[in-house]
N, C-alpha and C positions, 0 to 999 in steps of 0.2 A: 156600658162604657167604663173603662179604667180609669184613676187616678189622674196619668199622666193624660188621658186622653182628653178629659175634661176641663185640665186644666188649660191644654194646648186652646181650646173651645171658647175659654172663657176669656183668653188673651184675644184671640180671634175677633170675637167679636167685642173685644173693647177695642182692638183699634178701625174696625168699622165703626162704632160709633163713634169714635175719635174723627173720623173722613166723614163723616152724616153730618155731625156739627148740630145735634139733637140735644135741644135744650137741658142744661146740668144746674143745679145750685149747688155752687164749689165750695158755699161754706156751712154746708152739714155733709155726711156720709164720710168713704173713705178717703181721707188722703192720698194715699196711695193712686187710686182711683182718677182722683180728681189733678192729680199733676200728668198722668199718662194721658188723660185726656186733653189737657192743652198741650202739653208738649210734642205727640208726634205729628199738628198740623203743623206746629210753629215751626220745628225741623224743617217738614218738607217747603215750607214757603221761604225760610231764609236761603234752600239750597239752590231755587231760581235768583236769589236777591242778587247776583252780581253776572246773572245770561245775561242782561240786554250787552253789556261792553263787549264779553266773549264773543258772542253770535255775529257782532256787528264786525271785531276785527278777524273772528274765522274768514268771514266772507268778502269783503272788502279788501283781504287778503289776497284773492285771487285776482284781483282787478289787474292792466299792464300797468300802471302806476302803483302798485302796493304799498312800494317803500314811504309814498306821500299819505294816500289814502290812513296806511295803518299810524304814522303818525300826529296824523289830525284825529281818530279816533282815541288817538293815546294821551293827548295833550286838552279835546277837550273833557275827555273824562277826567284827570286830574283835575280839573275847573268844576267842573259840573258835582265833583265832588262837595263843593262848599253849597251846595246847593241839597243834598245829599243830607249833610247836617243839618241843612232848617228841617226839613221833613223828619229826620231823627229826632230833635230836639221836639219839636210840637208835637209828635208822636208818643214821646216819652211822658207830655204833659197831658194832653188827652187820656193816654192808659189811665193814670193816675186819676185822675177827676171821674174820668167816666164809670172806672171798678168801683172809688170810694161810693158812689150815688147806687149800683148797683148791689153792693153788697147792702146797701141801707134799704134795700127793697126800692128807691124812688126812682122808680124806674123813666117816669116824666124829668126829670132832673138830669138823670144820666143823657138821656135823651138830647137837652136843651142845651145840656155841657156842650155833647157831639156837635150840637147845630152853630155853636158858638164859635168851637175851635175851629169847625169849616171856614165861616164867613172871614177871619180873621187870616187865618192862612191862604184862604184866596189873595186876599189881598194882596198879604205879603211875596205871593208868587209873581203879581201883576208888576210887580216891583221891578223885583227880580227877572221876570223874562223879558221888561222893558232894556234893563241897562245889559242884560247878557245879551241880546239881540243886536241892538245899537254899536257897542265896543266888541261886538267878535271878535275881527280881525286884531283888533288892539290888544286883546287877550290874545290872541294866539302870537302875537307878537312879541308881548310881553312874557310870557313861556319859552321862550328860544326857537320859534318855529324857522323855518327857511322861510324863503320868500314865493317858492311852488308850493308851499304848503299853505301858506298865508290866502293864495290866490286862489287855488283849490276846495281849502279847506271852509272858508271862510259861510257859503252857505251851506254847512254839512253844521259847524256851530252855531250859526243864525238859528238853525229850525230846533234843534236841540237843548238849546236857550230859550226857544219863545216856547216850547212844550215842560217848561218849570212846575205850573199851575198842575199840572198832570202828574208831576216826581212829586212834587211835595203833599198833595192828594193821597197819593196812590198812600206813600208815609201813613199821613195823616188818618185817614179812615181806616187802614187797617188798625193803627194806636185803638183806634175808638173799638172796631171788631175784638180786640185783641180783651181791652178794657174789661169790654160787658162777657166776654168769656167765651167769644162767637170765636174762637180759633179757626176751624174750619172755614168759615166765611172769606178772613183774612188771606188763607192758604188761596183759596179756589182765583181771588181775584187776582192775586201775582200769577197764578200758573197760566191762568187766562191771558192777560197782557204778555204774557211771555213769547207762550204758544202762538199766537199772533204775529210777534217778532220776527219769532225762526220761520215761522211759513211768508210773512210778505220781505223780508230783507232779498233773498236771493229774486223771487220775484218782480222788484222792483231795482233791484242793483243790478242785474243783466239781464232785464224785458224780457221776459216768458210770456207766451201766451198773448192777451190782451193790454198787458200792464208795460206802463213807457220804462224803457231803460234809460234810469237818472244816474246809474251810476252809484262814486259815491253819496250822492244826496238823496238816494234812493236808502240808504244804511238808515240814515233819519228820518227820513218820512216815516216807515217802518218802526221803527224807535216809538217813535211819536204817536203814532196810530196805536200801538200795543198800549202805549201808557196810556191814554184818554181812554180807549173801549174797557180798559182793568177799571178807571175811576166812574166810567158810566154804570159800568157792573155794578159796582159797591153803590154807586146812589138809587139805581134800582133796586135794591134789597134794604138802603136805607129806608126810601122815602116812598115805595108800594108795596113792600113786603112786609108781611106780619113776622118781626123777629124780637130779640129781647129790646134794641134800641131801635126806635119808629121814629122821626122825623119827619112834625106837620112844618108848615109856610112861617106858624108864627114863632116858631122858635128860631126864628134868626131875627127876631129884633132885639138889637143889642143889650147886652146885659153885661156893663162895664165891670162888674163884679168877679163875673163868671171869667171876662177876661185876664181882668190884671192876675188872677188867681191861677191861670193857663198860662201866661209871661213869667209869672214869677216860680212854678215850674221848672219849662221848657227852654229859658234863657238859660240860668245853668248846664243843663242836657247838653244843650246846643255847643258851650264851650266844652264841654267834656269829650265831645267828638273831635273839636280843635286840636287840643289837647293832646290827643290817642295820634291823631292824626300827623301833626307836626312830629314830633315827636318822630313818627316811622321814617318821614322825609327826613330828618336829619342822622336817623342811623342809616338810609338809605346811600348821605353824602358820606359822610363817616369810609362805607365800607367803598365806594369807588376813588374814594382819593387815599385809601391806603391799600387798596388790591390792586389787581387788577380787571380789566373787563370780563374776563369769566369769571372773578370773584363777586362780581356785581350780580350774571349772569346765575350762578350757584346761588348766590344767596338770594333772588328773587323766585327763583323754582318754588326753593325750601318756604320761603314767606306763603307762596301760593297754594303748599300743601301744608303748613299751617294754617292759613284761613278755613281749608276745607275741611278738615279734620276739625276745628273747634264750632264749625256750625250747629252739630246737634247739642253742644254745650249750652251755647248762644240761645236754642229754643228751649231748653230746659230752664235758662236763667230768665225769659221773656215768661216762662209757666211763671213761677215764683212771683215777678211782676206780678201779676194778675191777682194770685192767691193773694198776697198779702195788701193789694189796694181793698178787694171785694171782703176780707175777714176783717179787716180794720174796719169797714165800715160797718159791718155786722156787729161789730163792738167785740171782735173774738183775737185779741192781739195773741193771746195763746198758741191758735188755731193757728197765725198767719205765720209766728214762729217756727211752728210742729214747720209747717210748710216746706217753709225755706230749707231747716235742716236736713228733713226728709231730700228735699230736692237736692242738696249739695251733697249728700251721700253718694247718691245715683252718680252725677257728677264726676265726684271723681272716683268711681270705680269706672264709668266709663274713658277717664282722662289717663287714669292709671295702664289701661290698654292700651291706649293710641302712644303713651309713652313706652313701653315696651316694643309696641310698632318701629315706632323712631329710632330707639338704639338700638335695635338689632336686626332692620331691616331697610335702613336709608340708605344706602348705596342700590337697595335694588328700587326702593321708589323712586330717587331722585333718576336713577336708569333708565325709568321710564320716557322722561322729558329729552335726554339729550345721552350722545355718546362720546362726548368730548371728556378725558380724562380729566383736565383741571375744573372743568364746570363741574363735576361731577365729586370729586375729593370737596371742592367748598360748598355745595349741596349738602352733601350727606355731612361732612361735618358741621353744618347749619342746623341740619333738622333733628343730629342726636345733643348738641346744646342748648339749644330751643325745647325740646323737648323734654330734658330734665325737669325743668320747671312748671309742665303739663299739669299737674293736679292741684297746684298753685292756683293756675289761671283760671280753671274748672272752680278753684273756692273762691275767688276771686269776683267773678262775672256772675255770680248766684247773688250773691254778698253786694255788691253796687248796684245791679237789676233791683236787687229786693228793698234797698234803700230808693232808689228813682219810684217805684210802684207806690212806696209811701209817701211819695212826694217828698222828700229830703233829697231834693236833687244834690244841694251845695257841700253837703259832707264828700260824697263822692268827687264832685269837681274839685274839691281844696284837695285830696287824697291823690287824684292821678295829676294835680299841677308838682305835687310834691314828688311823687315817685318815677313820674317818667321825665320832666324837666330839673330835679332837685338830685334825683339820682341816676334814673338810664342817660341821659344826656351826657352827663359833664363825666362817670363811669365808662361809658363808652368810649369816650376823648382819650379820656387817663390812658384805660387800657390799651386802645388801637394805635394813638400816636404816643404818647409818655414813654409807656414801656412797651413801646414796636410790637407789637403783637397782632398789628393788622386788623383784618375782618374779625377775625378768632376775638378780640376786645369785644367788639361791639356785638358778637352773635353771645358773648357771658353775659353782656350787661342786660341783656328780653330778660331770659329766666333770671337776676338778681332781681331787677325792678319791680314783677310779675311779684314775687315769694313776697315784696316787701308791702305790695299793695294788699296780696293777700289777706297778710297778717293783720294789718291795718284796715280792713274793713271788715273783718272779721268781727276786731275788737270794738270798733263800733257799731257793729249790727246788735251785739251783746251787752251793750249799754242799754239799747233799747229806748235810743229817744225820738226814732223814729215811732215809737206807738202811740205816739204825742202829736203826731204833727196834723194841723188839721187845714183839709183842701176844699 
């Protein structure tokens, strides 16, 4: 066997063990090693993170009512987004607690963290699918819906709201898989719930076979079904299978300590997705009240081929998490450093690519989605301004992940209150309406904000008080 052939061999088969999900200790051996192995499940499990809304408006799509159908799909996923957040947020505090206990060898503890942060986030979903159930219609009302949509709609978000307990789960236990270094695990149970999805939606939206045709409420049943059999998955390998976290009966009796410790976490988390979030809706107002509708239309393409293209970032920044919760607890702050830097190298050589993608091949991406010349000039000139700032975002997202990992949620949340409301916000204004500049303002002010965040969590990853912080 040659050189090249063995080395082709030995990538081979690190990314099947990467897909095995075969027990690692991430904080001895190669680094190198130990970030390819979390990071190419993490990749493929964020690349299902956003099918259920796809699958459900592909299909729903078809329906004689479309135009309603896809609106109530569209309106209550913007809602259900905030829901979205709690399981982010608690996910983020879960990682955190459960790698520090793992890297510390205590592997009972990490365990009891997991059983902790379940019980408590159930709750908090019980909440939540109460008041989302009850005020559907009022929420969709509250959103700008029509009043056939309202009518329509209103059991399609009833079921979709009462299956919370199931989105903020599915979050949460992956956080905990993610934690203890169980990537793979994490991966298997979104593709599971996914897969699920695409096969009962159409099944249940136009009655094939034995199964009643509900229509649009059939989009959610399906929804709903995918989610709860991904969270029974994960409690089966929780709480029967022999894995690094095992979960007996008695660790969900409360352990306020273990709580308020996951709250004070995952509360900041939680607004940092606010945050990112808001923040997109008001560049989203920005560019429809100074374009026009194909400026809207252009520049949501580009957003959605931005998302897709920073996913594999997004699981190399969730590696990092990991690394530097399990080295810190190891007591190897060195280690969990090496980490992160290694990881942000990769980063942005791989952000560095997808930026030359953009500027010199967005006209024929954004071509893909649509043939309308004006959607198509504010696309591509979306995704090569956006794009600029690509290796930014790539040092960016290593750099706040690896700060949340250390449980320093709050440095990051003071960071993107500043730079996406202190500066893309009121920049974007300036630009788009001050000095007329349109969409074109608010597509400079992504990559400004992005460079400034960057630099700025940089410079406090390299302070280093995060290797202090204890969970």
């Amino acid at each position: 066997m040659t050189i090249h052939q063995s080395k082709i061999s030995k990538i081979f088969n690190l990314i099947v063990q990467s897909l095995k999900g075969e027990a690692h200790d991430y904080t001895q051996g190669n680094v190198k090693i130990a970030i390819v192995l979390l990071a190419i499940p993490m990749i493929l499990e964020l690349s299902l993170e956003s099918v259920f809304a796809v699958v459900d408006i592909y299909f729903v799509g078809h329906l004689p009512n479309a135009d309603v159908a896809v609106a109530t799909v569209g309106l209550t996923e913007a809602v259900i987004s905030l829901v979205y957040t709690l399981g982010i947020g608690l996910s983020t505090g879960a990682t955190a607690i459960v790698a520090r206990r793992v890297g510390e060898k205590d592997f009972e503890a990490a365990s009891r963290s997991g059983a902790q942060a379940i019980w408590i986030s159930f709750l908090i979903s019980l909440v939540v699918a109460g008041l989302g159930f009850y005020f559907a219609s009022d929420i969709l009302r509250i959103m700008g819906a029509k009043p056939e949509v309202i009518a329509e709609g209103t059991a399609f978000s009833q079921i979709i709201f009462a299956s919370s307990p199931a989105i903020i789960l599915l979050f949460l236990i992956n956080g905990i898989f993610r934690g203890a270094g169980d990537a793979a695990m994490a991966m298997r149970s979104l593709w599971l719930a996914s897969l699920i999805n695409i096969v009962l939606c159409p099944l249940l939206i136009y009655g094939y076979g034995p199964f009643p045709e509900l229509g649009l409420t059939g989009a959610a049943v399906a929804t709903a079904t995918g989610r709860t059999i991904g969270v029974v998955y994960q409690c089966w390998h929780l709480f029967l299978k022999s894995r690094t976290i095992k979960i007996y009966k008695k660790y969900f009796q409360p352990d306020f300590e273990i709580v308020k410790s996951l709250l004070n976490i995952s509360t900041p988390a939680m607004f940092q997705f606010f945050i990112q979030s808001g923040s997109w809706i008001i560049l989203t107002y920005i560019v429809s009240i100074t374009g026009s509708t194909d400026a809207s239309a252009g520049y949501q393409i580009a957003i959605r081929n931005v998302v897709f293209f920073i996913l594999p970032a997004w699981g190399l920044s969730n590696a990092a998490a990991t690394l530097v919760g399990q080295n810190l607890g190891a007591k190897q702050p060195e280690r969990a450093e090496k980490s992160v830097l290694l990881t942000t190298r990769y980063n942005v050589i791989f952000m560095s690519l997808v930026t030359f993608l953009f500027v010199c091949f967005s006209e024929a991406i954004i071509g893909i989605y649509t043939a309308n010349e004006v959607i198509l000039q504010y696309g591509s000139q979306a995704l090569r301004i956006i794009g600029l700032g690509y290796i930014f975002y790539g040092i960016g997202m290593v750099m706040i992940q690896s700060l949340n990992g250390a449980g320093d949620t709050k440095t990051p949340t003071w960071i993107n209150i500043f730079c996406f409301w202190m500066i893309q916000i009121p920049l974007a204004w300036f630009l788009a309406l001050y000095l007329e500049l349109g969409p074109v303002g608010a597509f400079i002010a992504i990559p400004a904000a992005e460079t400034v965040l960057a630099v700025l969590a940089f410079y406090f990853f390299k302070k280093g008080k995060w290797k202090v912080v204890e969970v």
